[in-house]
C-alpha positions as CSV (number, residue, x, y, z in Angstrom):
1,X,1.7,-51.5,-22.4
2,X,1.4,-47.9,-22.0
3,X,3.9,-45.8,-23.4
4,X,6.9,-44.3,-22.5
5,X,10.3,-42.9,-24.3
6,X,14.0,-43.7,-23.2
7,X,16.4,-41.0,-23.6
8,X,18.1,-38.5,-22.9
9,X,21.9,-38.2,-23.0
10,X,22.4,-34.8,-21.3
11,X,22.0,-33.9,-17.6
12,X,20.4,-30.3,-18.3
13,X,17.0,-30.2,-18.3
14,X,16.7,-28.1,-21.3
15,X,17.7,-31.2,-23.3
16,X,14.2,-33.0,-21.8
17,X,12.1,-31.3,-24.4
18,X,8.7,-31.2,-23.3
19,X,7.6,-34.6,-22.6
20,X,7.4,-34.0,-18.9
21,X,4.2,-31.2,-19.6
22,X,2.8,-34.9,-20.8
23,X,2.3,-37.8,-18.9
24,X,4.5,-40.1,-21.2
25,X,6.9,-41.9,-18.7
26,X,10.3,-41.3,-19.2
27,X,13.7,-42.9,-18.3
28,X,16.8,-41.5,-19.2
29,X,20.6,-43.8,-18.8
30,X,22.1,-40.2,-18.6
31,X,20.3,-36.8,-17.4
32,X,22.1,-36.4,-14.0
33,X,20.3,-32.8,-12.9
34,X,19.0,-33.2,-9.5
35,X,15.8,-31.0,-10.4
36,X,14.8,-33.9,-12.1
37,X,14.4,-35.3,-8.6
38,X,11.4,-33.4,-7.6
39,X,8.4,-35.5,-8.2
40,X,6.1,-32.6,-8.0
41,X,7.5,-31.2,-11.3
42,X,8.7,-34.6,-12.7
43,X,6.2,-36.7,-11.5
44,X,6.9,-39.2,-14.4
45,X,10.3,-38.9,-15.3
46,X,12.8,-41.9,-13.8
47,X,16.8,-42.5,-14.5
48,X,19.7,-45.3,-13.9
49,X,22.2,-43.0,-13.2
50,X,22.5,-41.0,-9.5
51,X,21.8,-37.2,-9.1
52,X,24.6,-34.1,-9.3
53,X,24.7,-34.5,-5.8
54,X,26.8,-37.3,-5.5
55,X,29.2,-36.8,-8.1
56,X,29.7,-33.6,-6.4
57,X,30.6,-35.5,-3.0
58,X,32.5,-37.5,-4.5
59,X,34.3,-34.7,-6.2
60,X,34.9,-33.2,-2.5
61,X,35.9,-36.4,-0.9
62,X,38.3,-36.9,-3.7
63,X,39.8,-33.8,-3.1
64,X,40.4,-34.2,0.2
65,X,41.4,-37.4,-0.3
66,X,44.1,-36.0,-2.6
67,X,45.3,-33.6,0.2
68,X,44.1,-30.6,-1.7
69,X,43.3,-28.0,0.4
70,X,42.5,-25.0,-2.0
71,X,40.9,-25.3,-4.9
72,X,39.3,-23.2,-7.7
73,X,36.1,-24.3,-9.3
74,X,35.0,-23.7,-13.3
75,X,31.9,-24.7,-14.9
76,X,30.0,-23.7,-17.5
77,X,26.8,-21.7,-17.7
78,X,23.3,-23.4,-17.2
79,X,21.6,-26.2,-14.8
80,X,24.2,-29.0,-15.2
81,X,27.5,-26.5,-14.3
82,X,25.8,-24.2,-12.0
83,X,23.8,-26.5,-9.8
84,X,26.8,-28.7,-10.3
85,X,29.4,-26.7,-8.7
86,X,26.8,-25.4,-6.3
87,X,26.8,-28.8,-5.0
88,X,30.6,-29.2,-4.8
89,X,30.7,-26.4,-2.5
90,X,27.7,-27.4,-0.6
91,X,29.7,-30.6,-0.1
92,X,32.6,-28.6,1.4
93,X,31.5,-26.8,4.3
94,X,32.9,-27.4,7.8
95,X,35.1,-30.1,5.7
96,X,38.5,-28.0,5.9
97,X,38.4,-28.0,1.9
98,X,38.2,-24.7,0.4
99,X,37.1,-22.6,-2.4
100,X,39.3,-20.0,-3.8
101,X,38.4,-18.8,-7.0
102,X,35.1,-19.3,-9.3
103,X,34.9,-18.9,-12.8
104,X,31.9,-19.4,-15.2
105,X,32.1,-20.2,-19.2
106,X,29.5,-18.7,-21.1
107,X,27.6,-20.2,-24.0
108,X,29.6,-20.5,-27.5
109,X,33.0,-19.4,-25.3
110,X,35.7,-20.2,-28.1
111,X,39.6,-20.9,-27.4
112,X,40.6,-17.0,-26.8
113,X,37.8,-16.7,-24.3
114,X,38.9,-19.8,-22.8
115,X,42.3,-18.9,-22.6
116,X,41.2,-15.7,-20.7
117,X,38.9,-17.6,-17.7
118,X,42.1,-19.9,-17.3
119,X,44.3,-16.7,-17.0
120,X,42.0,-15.1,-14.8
121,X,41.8,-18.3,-12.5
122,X,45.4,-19.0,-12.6
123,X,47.2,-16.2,-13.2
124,X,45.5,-13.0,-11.8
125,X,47.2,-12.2,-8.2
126,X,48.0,-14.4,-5.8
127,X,46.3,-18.2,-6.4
128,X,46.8,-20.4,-3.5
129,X,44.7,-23.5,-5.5
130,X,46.0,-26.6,-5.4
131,X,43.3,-27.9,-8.2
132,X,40.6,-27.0,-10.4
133,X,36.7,-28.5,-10.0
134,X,35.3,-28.8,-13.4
135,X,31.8,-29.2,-14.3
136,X,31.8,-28.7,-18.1
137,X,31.4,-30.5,-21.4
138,X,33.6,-32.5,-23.3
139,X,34.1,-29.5,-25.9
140,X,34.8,-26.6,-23.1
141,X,37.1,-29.2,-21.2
142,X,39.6,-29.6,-24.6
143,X,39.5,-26.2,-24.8
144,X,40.5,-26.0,-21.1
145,X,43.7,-28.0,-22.1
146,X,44.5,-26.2,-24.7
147,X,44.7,-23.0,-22.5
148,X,45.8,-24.5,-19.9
149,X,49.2,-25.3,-22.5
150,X,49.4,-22.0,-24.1
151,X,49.7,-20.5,-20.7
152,X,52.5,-23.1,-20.2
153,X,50.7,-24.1,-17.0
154,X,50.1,-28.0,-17.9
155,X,52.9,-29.2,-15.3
156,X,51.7,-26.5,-12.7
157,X,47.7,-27.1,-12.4
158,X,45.7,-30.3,-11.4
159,X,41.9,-31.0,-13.0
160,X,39.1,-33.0,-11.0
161,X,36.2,-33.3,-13.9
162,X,33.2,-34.5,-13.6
163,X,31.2,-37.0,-15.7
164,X,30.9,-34.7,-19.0
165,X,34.8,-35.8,-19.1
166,X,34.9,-39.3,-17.4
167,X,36.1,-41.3,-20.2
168,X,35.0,-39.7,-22.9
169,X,38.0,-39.5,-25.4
170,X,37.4,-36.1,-27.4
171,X,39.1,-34.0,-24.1
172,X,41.9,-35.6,-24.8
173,X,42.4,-36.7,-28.6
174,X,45.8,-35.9,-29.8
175,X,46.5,-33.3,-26.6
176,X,46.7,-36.7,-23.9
177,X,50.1,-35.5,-22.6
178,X,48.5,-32.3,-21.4
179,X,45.7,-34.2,-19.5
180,X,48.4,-36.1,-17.8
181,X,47.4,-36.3,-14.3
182,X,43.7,-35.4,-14.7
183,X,40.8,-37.3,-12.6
184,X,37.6,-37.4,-13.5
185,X,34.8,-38.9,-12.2
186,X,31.8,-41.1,-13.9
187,X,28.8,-43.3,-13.1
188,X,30.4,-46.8,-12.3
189,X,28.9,-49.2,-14.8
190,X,28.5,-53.2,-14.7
191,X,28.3,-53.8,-18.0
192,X,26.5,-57.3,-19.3
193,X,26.7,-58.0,-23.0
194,X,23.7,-56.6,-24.4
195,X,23.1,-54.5,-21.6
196,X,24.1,-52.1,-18.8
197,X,23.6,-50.7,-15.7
198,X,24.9,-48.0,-13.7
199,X,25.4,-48.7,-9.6
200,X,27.2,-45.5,-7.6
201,X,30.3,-43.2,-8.9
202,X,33.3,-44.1,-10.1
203,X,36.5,-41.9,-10.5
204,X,39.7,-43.0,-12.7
205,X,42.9,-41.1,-12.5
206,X,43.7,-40.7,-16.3
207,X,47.3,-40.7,-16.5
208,X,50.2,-42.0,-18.9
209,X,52.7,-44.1,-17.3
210,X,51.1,-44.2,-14.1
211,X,49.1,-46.6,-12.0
212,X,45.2,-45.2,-12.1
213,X,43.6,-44.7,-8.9
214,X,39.8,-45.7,-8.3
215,X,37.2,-44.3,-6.0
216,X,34.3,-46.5,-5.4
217,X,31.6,-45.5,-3.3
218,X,29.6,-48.1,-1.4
219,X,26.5,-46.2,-1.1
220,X,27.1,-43.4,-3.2
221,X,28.1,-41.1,-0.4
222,X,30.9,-43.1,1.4
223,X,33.4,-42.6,-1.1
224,X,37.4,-43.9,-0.6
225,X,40.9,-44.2,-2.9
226,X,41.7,-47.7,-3.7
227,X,44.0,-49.3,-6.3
228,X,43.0,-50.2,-9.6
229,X,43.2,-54.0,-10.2
């Protein structure tokens, strides 16, 4: 059997070390950069999980589905929030969803700076955003609550995440009633004992004392609200 290595976690492709200058076959349950989809640079490299691309159509069609007209987008710098928000707003056009403000977070932003993207993209003149995109990690999207409560904004702002939140736990730990309201969006997963596998999007309104909404997707770009069962 020829070999291979199964890995990684993270959709940037700075976290693919440099198997691919190799011919080593690679699958990652994971990396969700859509570079990785061009075969002349990637030749070898294969994943479970779908592309940017539609997570950020499903971001869009949850929006709209939302009746958001306005939003504001924020992600962080680099290949997975760039190309990822780039891909939101790709998804928009001629769709009568629009963009209103756009904020980046630079690498090693702490809670001050954090505090001053979320003032800038709230606060700073007239905001007609109805929502915030998010495509950032798990550590930038606490900090985004936390700002987001300082500012004493938590019952004026609504977050659509994508899968660096989904249901990861950390966002959220001991700061839940500030996420109240939040959807995110994450590969859906059937999940086998033992085993896993990843088929389309899923997004889960995370909320506390409300019914969760699901979006399902029945080929990853037809994407629709229904009830939780």
């Amino acid at each position: 059997m020829p070999p291979g290595i199964a890995g990684h976690r993270r959709a940037s492709l700075t976290s693919c070390g440099p198997h691919f200058a190799s011919a080593i076959p690679q699958i990652s349950y994971s990396s969700t950069s859509t570079d990785l989809s061009d075969k002349t640079r990637f030749e070898y490299f294969s994943r479970v999980v779908p592309p940017d691309k539609y997570q950020a159509k499903a971001m869009a069609d949850t929006a709209r589905a939302l009746g958001w007209t306005y939003v504001n987008t924020l992600a962080d710098a680099g290949t997975y929030g760039e190309k990822g928000i780039q891909a939101f707003v790709d998804s928009t056009k001629n769709s009568g969803l629009c963009v209103s403000r756009t904020e980046s977070i630079p690498r090693g932003a702490d809670e001050a700076k954090l505090q001053d993207i979320m003032y800038s993209l709230l606060l700073s003149g007239e905001n007609n955003a109805d929502a915030i995109m998010m495509f950032a990690s798990e550590d930038n999207c606490r900090k985004v609550l936390k700002a987001i409560r300082t500012l004493n904004l938590t019952h004026s702002v609504h977050l659509l995440a994508s899968d660096s939140w989904g249901a990861k736990v950390h966002p959220v730990y001991r700061q839940e009633a500030d996420a109240e309201g939040t959807v995110t969006i994450l590969p859906k997963r059937h999940v086998i004992p033992g085993e896993g596998e990843a088929r389309g999007f899923d997004a889960t309104r995370k909320v506390i004392g409300f019914k969760s909404l699901a979006l399902t997707g029945r080929d990853l770009l037809s994407v629709w609200i229904q009830p939780v069962r």
